[in-house]
mmCIF entry with sequence, helices, sheets and N, C-alpha, C, O atoms, coordinates in Angstrom:
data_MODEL
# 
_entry.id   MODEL 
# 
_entity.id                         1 
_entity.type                       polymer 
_entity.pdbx_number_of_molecules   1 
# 
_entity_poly.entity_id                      1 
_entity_poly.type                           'polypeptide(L)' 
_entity_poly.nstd_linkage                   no 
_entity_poly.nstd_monomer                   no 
_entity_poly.pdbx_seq_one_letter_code       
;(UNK)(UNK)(UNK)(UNK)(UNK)(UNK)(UNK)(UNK)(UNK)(UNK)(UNK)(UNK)(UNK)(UNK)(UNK)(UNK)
(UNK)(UNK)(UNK)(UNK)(UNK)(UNK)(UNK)(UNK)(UNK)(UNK)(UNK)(UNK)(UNK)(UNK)(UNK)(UNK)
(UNK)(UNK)(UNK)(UNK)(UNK)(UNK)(UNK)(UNK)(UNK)(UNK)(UNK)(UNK)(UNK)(UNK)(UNK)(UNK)
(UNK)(UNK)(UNK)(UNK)
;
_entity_poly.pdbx_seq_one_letter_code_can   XXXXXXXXXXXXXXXXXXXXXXXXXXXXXXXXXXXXXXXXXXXXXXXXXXXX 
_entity_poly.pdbx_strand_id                 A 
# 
loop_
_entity_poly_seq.entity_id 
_entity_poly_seq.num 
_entity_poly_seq.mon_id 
_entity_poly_seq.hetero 
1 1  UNK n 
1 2  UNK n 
1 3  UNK n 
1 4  UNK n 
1 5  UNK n 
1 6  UNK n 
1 7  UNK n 
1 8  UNK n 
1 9  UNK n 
1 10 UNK n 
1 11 UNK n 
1 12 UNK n 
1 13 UNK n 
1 14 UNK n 
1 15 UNK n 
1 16 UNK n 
1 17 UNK n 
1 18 UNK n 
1 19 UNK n 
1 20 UNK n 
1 21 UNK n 
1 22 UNK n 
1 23 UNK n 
1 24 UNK n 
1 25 UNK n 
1 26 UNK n 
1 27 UNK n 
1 28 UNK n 
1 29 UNK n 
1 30 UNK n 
1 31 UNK n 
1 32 UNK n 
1 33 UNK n 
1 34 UNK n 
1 35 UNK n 
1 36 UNK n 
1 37 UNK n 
1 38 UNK n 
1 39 UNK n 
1 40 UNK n 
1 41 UNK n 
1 42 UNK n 
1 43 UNK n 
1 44 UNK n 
1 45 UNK n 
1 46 UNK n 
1 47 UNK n 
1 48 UNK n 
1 49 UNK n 
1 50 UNK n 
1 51 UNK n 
1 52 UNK n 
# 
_struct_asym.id          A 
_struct_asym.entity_id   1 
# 
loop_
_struct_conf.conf_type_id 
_struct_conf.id 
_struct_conf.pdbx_PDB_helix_id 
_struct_conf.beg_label_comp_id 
_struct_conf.beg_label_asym_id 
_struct_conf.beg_label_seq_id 
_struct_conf.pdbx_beg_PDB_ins_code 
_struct_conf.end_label_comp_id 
_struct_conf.end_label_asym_id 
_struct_conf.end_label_seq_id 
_struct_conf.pdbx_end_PDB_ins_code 
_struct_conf.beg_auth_comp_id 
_struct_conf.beg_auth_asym_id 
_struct_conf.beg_auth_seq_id 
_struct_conf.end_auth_comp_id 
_struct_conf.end_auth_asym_id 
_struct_conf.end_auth_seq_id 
_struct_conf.pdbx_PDB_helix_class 
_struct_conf.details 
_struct_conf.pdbx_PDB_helix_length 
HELX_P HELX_P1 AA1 UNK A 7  ? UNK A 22 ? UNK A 7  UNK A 22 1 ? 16 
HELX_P HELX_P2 AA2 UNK A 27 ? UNK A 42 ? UNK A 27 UNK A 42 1 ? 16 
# 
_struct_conf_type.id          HELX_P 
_struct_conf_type.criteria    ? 
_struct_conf_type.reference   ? 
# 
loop_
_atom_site.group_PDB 
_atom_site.id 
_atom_site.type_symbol 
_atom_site.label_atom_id 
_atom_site.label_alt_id 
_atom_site.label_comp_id 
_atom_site.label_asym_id 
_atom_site.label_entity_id 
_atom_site.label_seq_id 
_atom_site.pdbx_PDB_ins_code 
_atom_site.Cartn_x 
_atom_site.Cartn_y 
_atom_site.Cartn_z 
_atom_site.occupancy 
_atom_site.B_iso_or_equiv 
_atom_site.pdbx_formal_charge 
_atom_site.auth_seq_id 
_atom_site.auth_comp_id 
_atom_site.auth_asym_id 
_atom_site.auth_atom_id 
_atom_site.pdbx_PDB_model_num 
ATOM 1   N N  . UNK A 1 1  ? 16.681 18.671 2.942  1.00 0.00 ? 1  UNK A N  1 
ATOM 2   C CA . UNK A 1 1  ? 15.425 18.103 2.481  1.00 0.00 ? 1  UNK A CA 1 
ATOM 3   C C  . UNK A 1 1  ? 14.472 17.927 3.653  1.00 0.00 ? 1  UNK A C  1 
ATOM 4   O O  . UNK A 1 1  ? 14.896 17.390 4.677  1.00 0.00 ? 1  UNK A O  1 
ATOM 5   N N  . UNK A 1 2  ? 13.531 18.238 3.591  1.00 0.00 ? 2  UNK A N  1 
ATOM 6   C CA . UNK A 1 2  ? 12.115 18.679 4.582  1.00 0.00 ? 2  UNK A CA 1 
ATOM 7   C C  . UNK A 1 2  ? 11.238 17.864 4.330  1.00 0.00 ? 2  UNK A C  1 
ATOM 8   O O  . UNK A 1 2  ? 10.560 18.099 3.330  1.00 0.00 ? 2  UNK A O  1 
ATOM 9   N N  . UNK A 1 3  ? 10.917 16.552 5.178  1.00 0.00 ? 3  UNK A N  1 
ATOM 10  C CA . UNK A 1 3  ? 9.834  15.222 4.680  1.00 0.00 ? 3  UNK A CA 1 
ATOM 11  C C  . UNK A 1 3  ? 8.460  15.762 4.935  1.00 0.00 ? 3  UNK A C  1 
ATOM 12  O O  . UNK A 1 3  ? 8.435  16.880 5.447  1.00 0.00 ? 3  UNK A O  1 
ATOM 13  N N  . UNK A 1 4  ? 7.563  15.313 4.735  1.00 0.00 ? 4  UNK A N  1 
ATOM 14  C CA . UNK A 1 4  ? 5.752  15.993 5.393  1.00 0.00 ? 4  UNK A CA 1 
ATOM 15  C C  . UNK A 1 4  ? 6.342  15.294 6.792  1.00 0.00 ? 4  UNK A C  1 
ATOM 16  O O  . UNK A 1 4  ? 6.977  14.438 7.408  1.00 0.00 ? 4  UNK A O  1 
ATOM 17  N N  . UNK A 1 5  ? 5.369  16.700 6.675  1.00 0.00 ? 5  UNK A N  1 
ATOM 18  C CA . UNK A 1 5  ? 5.171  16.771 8.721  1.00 0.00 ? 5  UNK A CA 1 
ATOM 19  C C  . UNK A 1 5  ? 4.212  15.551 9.310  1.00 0.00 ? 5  UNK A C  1 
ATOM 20  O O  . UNK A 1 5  ? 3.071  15.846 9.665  1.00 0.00 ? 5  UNK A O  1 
ATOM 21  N N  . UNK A 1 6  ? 4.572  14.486 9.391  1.00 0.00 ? 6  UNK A N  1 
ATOM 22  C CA . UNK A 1 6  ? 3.677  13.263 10.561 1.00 0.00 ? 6  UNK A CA 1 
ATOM 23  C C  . UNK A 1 6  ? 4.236  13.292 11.569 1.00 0.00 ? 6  UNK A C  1 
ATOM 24  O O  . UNK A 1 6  ? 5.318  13.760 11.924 1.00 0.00 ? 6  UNK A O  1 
ATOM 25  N N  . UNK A 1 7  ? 3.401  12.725 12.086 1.00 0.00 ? 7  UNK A N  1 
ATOM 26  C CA . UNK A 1 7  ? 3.719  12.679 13.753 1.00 0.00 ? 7  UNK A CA 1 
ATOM 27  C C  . UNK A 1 7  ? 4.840  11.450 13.838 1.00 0.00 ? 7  UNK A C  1 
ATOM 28  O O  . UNK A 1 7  ? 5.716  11.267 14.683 1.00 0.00 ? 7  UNK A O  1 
ATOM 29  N N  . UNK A 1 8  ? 4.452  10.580 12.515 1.00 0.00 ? 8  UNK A N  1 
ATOM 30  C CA . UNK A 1 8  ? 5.760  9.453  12.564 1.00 0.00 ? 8  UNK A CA 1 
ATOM 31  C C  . UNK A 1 8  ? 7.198  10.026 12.045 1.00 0.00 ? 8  UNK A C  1 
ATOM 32  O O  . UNK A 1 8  ? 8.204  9.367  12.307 1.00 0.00 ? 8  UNK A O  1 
ATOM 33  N N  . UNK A 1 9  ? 7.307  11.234 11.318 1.00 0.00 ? 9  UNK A N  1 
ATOM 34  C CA . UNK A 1 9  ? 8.286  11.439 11.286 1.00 0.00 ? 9  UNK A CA 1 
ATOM 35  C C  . UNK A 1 9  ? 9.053  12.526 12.537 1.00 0.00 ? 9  UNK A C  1 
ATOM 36  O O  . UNK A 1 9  ? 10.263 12.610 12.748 1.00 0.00 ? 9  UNK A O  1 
ATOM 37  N N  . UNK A 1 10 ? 8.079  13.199 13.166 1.00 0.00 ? 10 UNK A N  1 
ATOM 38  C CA . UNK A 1 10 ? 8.094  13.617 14.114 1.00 0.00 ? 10 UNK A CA 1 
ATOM 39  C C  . UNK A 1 10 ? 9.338  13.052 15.450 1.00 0.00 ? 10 UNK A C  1 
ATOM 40  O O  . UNK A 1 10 ? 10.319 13.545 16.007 1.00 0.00 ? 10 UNK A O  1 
ATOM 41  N N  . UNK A 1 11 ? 8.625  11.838 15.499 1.00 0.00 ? 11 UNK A N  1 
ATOM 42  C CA . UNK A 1 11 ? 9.015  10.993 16.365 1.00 0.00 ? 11 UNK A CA 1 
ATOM 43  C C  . UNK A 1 11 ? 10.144 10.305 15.916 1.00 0.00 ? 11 UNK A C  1 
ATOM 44  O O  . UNK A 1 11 ? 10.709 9.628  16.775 1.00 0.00 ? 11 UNK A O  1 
ATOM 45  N N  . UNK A 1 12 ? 10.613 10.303 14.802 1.00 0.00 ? 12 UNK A N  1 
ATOM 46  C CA . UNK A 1 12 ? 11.954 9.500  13.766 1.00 0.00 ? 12 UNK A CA 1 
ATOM 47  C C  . UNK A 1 12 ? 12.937 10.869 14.221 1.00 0.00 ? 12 UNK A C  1 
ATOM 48  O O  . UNK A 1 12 ? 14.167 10.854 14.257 1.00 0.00 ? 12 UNK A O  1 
ATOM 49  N N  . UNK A 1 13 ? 12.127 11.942 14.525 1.00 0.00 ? 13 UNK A N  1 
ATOM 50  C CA . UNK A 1 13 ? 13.344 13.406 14.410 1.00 0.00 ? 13 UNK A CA 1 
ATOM 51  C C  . UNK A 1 13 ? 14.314 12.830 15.891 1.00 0.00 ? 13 UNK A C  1 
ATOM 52  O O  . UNK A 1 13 ? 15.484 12.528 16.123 1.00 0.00 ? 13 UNK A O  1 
ATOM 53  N N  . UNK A 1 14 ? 12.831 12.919 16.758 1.00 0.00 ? 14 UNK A N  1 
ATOM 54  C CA . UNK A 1 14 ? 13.244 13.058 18.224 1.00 0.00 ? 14 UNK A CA 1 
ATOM 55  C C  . UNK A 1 14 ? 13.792 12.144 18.537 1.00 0.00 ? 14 UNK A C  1 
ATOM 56  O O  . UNK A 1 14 ? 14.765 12.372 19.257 1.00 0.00 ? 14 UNK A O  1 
ATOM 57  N N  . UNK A 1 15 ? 13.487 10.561 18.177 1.00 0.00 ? 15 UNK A N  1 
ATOM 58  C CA . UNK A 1 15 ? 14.390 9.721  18.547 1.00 0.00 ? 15 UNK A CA 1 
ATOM 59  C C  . UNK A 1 15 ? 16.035 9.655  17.923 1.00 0.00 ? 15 UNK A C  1 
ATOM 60  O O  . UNK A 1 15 ? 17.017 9.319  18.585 1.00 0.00 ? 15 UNK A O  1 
ATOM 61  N N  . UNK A 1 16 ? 16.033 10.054 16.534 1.00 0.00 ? 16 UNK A N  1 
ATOM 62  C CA . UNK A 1 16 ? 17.804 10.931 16.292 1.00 0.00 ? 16 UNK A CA 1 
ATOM 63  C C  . UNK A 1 16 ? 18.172 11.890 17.131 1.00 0.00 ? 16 UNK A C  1 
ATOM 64  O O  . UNK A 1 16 ? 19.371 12.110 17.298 1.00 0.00 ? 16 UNK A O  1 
ATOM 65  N N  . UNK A 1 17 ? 17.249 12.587 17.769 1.00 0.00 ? 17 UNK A N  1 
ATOM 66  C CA . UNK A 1 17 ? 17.868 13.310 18.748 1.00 0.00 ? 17 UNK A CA 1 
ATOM 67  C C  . UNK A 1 17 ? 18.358 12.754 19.967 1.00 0.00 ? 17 UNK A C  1 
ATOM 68  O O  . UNK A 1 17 ? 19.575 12.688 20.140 1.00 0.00 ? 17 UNK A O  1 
ATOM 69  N N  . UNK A 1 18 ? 17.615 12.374 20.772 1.00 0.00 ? 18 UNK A N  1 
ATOM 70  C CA . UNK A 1 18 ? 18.170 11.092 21.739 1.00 0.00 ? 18 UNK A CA 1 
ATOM 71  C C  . UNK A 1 18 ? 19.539 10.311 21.514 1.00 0.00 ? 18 UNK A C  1 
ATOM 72  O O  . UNK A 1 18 ? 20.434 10.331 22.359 1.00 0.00 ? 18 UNK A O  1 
ATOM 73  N N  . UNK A 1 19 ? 19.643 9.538  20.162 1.00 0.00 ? 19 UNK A N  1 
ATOM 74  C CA . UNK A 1 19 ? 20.284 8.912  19.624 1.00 0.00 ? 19 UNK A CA 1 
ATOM 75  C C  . UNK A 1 19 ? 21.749 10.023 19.822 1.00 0.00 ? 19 UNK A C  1 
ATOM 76  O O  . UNK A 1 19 ? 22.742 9.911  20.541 1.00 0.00 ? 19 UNK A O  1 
ATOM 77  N N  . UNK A 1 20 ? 21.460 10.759 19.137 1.00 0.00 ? 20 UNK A N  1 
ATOM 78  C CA . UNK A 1 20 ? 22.729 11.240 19.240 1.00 0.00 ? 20 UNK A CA 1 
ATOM 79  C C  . UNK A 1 20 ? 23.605 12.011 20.054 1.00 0.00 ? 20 UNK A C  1 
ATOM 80  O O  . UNK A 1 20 ? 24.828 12.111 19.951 1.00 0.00 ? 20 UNK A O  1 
ATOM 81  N N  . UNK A 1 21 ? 22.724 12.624 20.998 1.00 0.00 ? 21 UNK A N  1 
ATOM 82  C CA . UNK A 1 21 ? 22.815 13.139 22.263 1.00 0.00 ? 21 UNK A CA 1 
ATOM 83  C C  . UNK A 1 21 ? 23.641 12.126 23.078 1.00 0.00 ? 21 UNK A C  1 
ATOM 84  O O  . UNK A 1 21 ? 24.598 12.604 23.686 1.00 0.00 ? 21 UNK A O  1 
ATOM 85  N N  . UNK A 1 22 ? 23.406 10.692 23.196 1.00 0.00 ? 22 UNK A N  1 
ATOM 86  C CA . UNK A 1 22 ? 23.634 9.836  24.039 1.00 0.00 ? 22 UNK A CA 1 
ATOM 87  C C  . UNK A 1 22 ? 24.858 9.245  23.451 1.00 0.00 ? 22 UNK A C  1 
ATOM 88  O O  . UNK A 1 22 ? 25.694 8.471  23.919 1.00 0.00 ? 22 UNK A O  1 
ATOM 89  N N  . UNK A 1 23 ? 24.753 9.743  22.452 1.00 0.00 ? 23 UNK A N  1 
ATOM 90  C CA . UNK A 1 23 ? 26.088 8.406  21.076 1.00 0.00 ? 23 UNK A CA 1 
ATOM 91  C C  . UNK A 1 23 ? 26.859 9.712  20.609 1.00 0.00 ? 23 UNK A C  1 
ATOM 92  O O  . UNK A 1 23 ? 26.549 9.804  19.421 1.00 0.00 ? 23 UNK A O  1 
ATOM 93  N N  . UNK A 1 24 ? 27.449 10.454 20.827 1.00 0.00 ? 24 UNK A N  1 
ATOM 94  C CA . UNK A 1 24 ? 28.766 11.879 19.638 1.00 0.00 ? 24 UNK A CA 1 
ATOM 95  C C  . UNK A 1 24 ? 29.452 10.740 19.383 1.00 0.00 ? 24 UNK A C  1 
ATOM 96  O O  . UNK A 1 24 ? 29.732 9.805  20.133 1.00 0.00 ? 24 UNK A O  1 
ATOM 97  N N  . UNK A 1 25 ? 29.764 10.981 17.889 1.00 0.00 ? 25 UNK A N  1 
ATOM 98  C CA . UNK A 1 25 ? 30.461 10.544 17.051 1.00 0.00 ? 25 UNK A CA 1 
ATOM 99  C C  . UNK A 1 25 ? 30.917 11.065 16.273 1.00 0.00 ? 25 UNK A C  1 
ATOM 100 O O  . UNK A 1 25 ? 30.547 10.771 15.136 1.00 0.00 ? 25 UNK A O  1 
ATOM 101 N N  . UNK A 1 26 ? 31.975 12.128 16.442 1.00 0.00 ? 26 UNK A N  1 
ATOM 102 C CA . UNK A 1 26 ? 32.808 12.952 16.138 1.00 0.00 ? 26 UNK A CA 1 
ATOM 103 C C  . UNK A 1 26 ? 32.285 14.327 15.681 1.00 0.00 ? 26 UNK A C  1 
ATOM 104 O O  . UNK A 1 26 ? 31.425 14.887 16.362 1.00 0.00 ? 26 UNK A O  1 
ATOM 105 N N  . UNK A 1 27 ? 32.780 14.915 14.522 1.00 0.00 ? 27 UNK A N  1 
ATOM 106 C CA . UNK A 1 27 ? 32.516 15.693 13.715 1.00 0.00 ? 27 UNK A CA 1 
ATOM 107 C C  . UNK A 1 27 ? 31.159 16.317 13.285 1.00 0.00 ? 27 UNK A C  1 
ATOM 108 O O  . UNK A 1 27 ? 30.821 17.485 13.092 1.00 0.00 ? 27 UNK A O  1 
ATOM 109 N N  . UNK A 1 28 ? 30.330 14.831 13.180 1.00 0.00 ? 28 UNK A N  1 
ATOM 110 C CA . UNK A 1 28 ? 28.959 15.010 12.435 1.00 0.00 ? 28 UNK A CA 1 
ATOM 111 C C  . UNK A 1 28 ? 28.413 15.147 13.566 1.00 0.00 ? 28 UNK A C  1 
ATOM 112 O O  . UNK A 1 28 ? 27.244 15.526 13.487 1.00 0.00 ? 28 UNK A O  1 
ATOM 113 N N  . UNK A 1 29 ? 28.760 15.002 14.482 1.00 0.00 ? 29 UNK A N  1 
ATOM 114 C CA . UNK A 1 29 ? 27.610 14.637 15.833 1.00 0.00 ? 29 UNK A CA 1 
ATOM 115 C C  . UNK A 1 29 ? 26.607 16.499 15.539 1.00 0.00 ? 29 UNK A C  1 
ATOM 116 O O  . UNK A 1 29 ? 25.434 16.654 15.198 1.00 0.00 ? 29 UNK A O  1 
ATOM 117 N N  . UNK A 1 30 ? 27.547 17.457 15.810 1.00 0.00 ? 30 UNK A N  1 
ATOM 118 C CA . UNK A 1 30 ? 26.712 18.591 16.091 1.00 0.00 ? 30 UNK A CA 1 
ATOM 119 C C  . UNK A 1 30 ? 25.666 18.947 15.058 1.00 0.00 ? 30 UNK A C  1 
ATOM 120 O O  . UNK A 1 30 ? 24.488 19.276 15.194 1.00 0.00 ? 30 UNK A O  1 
ATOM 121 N N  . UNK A 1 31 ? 26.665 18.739 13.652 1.00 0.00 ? 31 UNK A N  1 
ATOM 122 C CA . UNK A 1 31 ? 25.588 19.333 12.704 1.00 0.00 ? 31 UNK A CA 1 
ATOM 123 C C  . UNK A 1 31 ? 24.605 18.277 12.747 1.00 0.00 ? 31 UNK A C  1 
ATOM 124 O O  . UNK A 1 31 ? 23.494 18.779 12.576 1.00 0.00 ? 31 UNK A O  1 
ATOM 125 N N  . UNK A 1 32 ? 24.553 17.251 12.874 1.00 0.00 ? 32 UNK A N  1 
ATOM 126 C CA . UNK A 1 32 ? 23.117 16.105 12.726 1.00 0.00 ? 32 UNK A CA 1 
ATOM 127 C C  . UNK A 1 32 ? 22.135 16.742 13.960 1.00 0.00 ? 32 UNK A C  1 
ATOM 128 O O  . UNK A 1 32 ? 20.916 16.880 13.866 1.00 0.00 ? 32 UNK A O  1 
ATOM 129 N N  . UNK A 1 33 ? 22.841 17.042 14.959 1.00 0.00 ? 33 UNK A N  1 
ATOM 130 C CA . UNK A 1 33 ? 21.840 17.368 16.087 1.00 0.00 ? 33 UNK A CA 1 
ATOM 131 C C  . UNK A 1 33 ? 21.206 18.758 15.741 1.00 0.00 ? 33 UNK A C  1 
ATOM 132 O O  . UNK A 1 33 ? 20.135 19.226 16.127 1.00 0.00 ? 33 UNK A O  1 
ATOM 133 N N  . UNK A 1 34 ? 22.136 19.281 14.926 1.00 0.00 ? 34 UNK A N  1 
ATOM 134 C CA . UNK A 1 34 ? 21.287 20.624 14.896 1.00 0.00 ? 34 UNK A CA 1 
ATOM 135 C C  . UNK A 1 34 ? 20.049 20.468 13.310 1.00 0.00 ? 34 UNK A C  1 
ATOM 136 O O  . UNK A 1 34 ? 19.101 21.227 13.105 1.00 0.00 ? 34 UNK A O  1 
ATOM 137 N N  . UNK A 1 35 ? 20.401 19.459 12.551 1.00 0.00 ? 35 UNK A N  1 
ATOM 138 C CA . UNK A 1 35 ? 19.681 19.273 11.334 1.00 0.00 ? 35 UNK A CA 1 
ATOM 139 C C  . UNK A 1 35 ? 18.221 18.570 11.965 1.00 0.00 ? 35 UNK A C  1 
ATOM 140 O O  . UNK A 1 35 ? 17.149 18.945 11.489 1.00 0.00 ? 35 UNK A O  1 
ATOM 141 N N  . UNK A 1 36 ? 18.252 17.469 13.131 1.00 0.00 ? 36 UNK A N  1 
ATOM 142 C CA . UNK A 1 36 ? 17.389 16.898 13.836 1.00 0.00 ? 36 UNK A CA 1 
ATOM 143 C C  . UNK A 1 36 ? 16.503 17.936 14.203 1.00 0.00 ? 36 UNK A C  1 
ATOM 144 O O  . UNK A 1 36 ? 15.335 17.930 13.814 1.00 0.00 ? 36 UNK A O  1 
ATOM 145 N N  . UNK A 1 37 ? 17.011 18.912 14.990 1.00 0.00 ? 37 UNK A N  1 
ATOM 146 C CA . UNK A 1 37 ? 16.333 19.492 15.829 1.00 0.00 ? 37 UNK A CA 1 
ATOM 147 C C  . UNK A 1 37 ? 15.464 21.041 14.889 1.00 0.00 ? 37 UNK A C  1 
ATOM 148 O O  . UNK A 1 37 ? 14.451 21.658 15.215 1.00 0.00 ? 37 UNK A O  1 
ATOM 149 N N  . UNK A 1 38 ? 16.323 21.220 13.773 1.00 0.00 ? 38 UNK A N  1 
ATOM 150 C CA . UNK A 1 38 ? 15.349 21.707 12.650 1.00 0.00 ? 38 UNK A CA 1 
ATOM 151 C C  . UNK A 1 38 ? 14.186 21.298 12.051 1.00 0.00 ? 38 UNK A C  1 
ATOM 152 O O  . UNK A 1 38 ? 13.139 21.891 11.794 1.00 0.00 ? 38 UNK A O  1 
ATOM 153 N N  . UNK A 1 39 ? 14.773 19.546 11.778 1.00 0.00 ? 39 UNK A N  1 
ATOM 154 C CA . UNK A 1 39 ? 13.271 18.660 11.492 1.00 0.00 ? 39 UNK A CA 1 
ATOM 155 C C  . UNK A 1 39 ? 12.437 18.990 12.346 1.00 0.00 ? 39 UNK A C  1 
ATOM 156 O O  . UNK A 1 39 ? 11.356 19.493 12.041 1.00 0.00 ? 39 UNK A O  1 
ATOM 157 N N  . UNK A 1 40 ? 12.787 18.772 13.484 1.00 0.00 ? 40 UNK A N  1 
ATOM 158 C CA . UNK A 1 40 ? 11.542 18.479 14.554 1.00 0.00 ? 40 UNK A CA 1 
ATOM 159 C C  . UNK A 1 40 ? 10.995 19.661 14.774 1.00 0.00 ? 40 UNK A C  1 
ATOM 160 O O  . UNK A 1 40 ? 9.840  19.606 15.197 1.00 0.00 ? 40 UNK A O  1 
ATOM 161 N N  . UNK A 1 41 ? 11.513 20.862 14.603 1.00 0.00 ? 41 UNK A N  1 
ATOM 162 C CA . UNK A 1 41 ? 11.005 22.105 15.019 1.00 0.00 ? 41 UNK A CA 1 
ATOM 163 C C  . UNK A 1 41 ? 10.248 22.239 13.860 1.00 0.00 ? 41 UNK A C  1 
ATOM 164 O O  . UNK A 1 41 ? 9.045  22.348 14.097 1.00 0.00 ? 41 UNK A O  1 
ATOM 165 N N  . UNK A 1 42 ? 10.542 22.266 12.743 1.00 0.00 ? 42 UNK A N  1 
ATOM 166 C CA . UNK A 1 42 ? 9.802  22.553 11.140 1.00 0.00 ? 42 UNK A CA 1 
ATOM 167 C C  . UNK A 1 42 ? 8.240  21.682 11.636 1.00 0.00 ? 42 UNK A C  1 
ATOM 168 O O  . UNK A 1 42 ? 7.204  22.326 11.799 1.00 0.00 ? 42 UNK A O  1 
ATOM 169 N N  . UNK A 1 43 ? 8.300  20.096 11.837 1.00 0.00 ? 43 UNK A N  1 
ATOM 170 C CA . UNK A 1 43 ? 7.189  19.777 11.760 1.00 0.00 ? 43 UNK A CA 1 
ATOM 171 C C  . UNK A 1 43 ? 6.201  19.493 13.294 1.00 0.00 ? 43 UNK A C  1 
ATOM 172 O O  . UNK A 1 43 ? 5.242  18.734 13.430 1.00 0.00 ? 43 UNK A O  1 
ATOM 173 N N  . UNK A 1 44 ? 6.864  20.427 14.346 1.00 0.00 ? 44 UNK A N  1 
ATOM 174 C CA . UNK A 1 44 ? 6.248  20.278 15.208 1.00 0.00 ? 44 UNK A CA 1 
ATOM 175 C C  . UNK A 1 44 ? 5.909  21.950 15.697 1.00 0.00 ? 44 UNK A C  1 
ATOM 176 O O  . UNK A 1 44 ? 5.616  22.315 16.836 1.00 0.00 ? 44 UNK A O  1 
ATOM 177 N N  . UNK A 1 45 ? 6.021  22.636 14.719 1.00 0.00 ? 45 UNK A N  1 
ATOM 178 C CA . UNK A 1 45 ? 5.741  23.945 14.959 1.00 0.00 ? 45 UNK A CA 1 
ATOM 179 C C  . UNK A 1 45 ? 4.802  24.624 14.098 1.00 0.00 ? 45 UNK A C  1 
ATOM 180 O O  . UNK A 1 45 ? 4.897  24.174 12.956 1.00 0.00 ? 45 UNK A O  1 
ATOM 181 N N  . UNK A 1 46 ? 4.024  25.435 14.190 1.00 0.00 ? 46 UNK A N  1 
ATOM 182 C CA . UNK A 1 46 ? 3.339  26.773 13.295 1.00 0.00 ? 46 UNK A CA 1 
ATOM 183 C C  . UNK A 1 46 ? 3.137  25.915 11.638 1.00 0.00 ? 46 UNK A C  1 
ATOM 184 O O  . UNK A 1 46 ? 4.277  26.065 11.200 1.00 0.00 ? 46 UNK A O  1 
ATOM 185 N N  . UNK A 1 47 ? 2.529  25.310 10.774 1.00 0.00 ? 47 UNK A N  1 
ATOM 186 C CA . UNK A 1 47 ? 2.540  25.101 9.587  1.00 0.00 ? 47 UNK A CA 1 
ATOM 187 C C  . UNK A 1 47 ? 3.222  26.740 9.025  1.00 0.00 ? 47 UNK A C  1 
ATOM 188 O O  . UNK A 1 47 ? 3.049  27.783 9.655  1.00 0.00 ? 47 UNK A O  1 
ATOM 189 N N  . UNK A 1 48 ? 3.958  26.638 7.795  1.00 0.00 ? 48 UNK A N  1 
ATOM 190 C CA . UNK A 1 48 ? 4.482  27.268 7.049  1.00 0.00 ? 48 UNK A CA 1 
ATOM 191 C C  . UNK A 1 48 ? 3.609  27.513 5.996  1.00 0.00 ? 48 UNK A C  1 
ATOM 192 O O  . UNK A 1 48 ? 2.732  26.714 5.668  1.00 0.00 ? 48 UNK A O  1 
ATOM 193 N N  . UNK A 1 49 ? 3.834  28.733 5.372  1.00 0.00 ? 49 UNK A N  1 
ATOM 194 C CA . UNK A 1 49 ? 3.011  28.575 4.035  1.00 0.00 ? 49 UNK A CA 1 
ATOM 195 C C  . UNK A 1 49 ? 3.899  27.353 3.123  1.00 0.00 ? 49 UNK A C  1 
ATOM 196 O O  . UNK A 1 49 ? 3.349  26.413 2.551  1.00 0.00 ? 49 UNK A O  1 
ATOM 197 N N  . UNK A 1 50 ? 5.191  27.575 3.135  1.00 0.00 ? 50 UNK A N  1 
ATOM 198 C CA . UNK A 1 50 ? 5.853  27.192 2.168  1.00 0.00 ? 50 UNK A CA 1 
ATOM 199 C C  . UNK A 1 50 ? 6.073  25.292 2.630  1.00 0.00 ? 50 UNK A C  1 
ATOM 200 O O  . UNK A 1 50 ? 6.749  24.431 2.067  1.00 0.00 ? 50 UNK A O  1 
ATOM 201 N N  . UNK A 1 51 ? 5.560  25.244 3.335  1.00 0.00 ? 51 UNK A N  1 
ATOM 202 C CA . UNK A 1 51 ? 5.517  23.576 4.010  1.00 0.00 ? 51 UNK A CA 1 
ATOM 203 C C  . UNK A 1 51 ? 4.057  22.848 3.224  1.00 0.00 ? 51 UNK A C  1 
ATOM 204 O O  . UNK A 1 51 ? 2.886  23.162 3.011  1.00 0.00 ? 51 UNK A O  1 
ATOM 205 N N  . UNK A 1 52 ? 5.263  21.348 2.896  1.00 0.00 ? 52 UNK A N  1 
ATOM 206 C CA . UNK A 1 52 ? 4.064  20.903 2.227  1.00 0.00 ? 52 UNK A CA 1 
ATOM 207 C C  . UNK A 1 52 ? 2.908  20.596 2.792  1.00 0.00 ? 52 UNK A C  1 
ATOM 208 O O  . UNK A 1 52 ? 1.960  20.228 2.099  1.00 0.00 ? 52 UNK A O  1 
# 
């Protein structure tokens, strides 16, 4: 699920990124970092057509 692109959610991506970078917690650690770093790329990159 893909939220609108704000700069506040922006910043909700990157600070899970931090977060978890600094904190692995097992299993989930990679895929969350890599789901983070999709957010943040989706709404800090190129608008999409298909982006709300």
């Amino acid at each position: 699920m893909i939220g609108r692109c704000t700069p506040v959610n922006c910043y909700a991506y990157f600070l899970q990124i931090l977060y978890l970078f600094f904190n692995p917690t097992g299993s989930r650690f990679t895929m969350n970092l890599y789901f983070n770093a999709i957010q943040l790329f989706a709404c800090s990159g190129p608008r999409k057509s298909h982006m709300p």
